[in-house]
N, C-alpha and C positions, 0 to 999 in steps of 0.2 A: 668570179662566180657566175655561171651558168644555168640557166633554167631549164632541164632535161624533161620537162614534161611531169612525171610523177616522181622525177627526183632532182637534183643538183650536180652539177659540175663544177669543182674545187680546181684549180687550177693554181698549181705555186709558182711564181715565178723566182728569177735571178735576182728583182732587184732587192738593196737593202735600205733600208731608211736607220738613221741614229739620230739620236734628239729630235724625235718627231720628224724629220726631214728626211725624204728619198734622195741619196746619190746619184748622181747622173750616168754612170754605167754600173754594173751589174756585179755579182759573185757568181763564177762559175759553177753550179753544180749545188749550190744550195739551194733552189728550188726542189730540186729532186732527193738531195737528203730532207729536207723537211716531210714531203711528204711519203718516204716511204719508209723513215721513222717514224710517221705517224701510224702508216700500213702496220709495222714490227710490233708498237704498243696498244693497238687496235688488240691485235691479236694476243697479244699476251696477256693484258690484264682482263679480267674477269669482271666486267663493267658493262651494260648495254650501251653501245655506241652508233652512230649515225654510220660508218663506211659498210658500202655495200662492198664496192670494186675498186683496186687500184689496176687493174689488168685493162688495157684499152681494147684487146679482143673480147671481150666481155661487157662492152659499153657499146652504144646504141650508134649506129653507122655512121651520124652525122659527126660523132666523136672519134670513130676508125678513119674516118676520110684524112683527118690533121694527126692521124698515129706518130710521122716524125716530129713535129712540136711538143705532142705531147705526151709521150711515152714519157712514162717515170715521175713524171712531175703533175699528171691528174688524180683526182681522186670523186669517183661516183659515190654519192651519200643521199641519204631520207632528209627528205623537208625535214625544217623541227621549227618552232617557234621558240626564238633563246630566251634565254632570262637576259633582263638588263642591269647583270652582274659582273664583273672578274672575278672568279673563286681562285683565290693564292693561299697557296699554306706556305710558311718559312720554318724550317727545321733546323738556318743558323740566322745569325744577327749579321745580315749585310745589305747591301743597295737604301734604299727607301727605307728600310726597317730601321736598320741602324742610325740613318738619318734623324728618324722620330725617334729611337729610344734614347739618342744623347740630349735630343731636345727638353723632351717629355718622360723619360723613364717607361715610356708605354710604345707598344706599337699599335696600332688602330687598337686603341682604349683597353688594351692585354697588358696588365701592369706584369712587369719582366723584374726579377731579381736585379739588386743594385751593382754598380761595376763591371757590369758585363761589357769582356772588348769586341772591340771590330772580329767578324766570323767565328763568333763563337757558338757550339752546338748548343740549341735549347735544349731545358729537360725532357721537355716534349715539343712536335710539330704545333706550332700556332696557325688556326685559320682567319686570314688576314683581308677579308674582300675589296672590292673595290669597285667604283664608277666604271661604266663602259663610256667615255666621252667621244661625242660624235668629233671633237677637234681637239687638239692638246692634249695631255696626259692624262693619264687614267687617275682618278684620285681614292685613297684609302681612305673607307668606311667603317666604321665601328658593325660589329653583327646586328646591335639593335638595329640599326638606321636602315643596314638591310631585310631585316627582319620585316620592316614595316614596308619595304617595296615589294617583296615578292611574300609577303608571311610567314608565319610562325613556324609553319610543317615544312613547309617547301624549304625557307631557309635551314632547318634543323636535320631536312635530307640532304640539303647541296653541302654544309661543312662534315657531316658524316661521309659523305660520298669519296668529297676533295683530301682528306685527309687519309683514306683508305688509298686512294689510286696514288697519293702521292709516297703513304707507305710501302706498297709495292714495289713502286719505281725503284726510291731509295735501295732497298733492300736487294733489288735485282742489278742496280746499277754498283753497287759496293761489290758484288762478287767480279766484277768486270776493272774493278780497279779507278771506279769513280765515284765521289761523292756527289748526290742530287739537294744542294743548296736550297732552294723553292722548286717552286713551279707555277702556274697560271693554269689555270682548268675551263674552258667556258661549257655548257648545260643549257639543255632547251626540252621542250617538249614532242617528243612524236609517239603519237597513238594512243596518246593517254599517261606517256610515262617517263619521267625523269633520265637522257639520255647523254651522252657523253657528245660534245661533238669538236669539231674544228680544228685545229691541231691536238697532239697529246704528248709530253715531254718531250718534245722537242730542243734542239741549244737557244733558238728565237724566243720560245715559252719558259722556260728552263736555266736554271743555272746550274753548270756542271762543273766541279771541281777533280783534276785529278790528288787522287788520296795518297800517292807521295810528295804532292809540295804543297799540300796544307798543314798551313798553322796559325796560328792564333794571334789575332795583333793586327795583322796586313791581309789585307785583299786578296784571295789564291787566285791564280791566270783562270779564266775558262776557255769553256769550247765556243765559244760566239762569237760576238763584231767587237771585240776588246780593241785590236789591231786596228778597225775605223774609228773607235773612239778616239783612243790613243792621238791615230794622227789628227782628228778633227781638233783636237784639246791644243797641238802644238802648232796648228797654223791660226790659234784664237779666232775658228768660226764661231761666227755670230749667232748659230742655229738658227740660219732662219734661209728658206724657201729664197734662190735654188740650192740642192748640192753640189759642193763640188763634184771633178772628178778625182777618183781616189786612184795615185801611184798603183803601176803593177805589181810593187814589192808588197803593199798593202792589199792588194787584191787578191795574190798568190796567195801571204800565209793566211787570210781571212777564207779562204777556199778549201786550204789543208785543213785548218781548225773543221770546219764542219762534216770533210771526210772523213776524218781523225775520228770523231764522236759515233758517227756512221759505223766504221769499222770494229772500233769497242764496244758499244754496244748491243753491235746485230754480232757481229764472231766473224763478218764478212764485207768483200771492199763492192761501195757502189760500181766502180768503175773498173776495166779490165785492166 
């Protein structure tokens, strides 16, 4: 992130991190799907949001100078002052949610009907927030708890808000032949007004399911870093600082996945 004077320069790179930890080389082209699916749902959803520009002929000279770096993978946006929130809505029972509701029957203090399995569709989206932790993981908060960090209104607009952009999503991302599992929302202030910002349904923010191999019981494949987990899980890292380097065959299909996403959801291919 870049200080442009009266605005910001977002800049996404290749690499990936899993369990808190950056890999030691990169994903080709995920920089650039992330941000210009964020450009896609900028523009689609009906939300006020921070992106001015993803166009680098359209950004300020000192950012045209480095146009081959950073074509595709900048994003010009309005200052904002965030909230020091995660806004997650979960529309099934998987990751962290599920985790707490086998525990506790609840998911951040959302008492959930009994026997519900792994990825099962809520009756309705539950908004589920969370810590922005400056180190380690992000940790689920009940809404009171947020309530009482950012307040009564302001929190009562960010779960109204997060649950609107995330029904959209869902709803646009189902005619494409995917299911939108959660997502992560972040929110700040510019100009006086409650604003969208930082990535937005993204596969990194996002869990994407395709809608012919889900079911109910087992974990559906997504569009994300499944394929670094996977192999991290099979050589028992320790997650812990450094990363390895991840195989080209892990690289590869962790590459396709996030073009794959790209492609279905815009109707067109990043790359030629």
């Amino acid at each position: 992130m870049y200080d442009a004077g009266d605005a910001l320069l977002i800049v996404t790179t290749d690499r990936l991190s899993a369990f808190d930890v950056v890999m030691a080389n990169g994903i080709p082209f995920k920089g650039k799907v992330l941000n210009r699916l964020s450009e896609f749902w900028f523009n689609h959803l009906d939300v006020p949001h921070h992106m001015i520009t993803c166009e680098i002929d359209e950004m300020p000279p000192a950012v045209r100078e480095h146009a081959d770096v950073l074509r595709d993978r900048a994003m010009l946006v309005r200052k904002a002052e965030p909230f020091p929130v995660e806004c997650v809505v979960r529309g099934y029972l998987i990751g962290s949610g599920w985790s707490d509701y086998r525990r506790t029957g609840t998911v951040c203090g959302i008492e959930l009907p009994a026997n519900l399995e792994q990825a099962a569709r809520l009756d309705a989206p539950i908004f589920t927030p969370a810590t922005k932790a400056e180190s380690g993981h992000d940790e689920n908060i009940s809404f009171e708890i947020m309530a009482e960090t950012v307040g009564d209104a302001v929190a009562e607009k960010l779960r109204a808000s997060t649950l609107s952009v995330y029904q959209a999503g869902a709803a646009f991302a189902e005619t494409k032949g995917l299911i939108l599992a959660d997502t992560k929302l972040e929110f700040g202030m510019v100009d006086g007004a409650i604003t969208l910002i930082d990535e937005v349904l993204t596969p990194d923010s996002s869990r994407y399911w395709p809608k012919s191999e889900y079911q109910v019981g087992v974990s559906p494949p997504s569009f994300d870093k499944q394929f670094v987990r996977d192999f991290l899980e099979s050589i028992d890292f320790n997650k812990q600082p450094p990363g390895p380097t991840l195989p080209e065959d892990v690289v590869r299909k962790t590459s396709a996945k996030y073009l794959e996403a790209f492609r279905l959801l815009t109707g067109r291919d990043l790359i030629a």
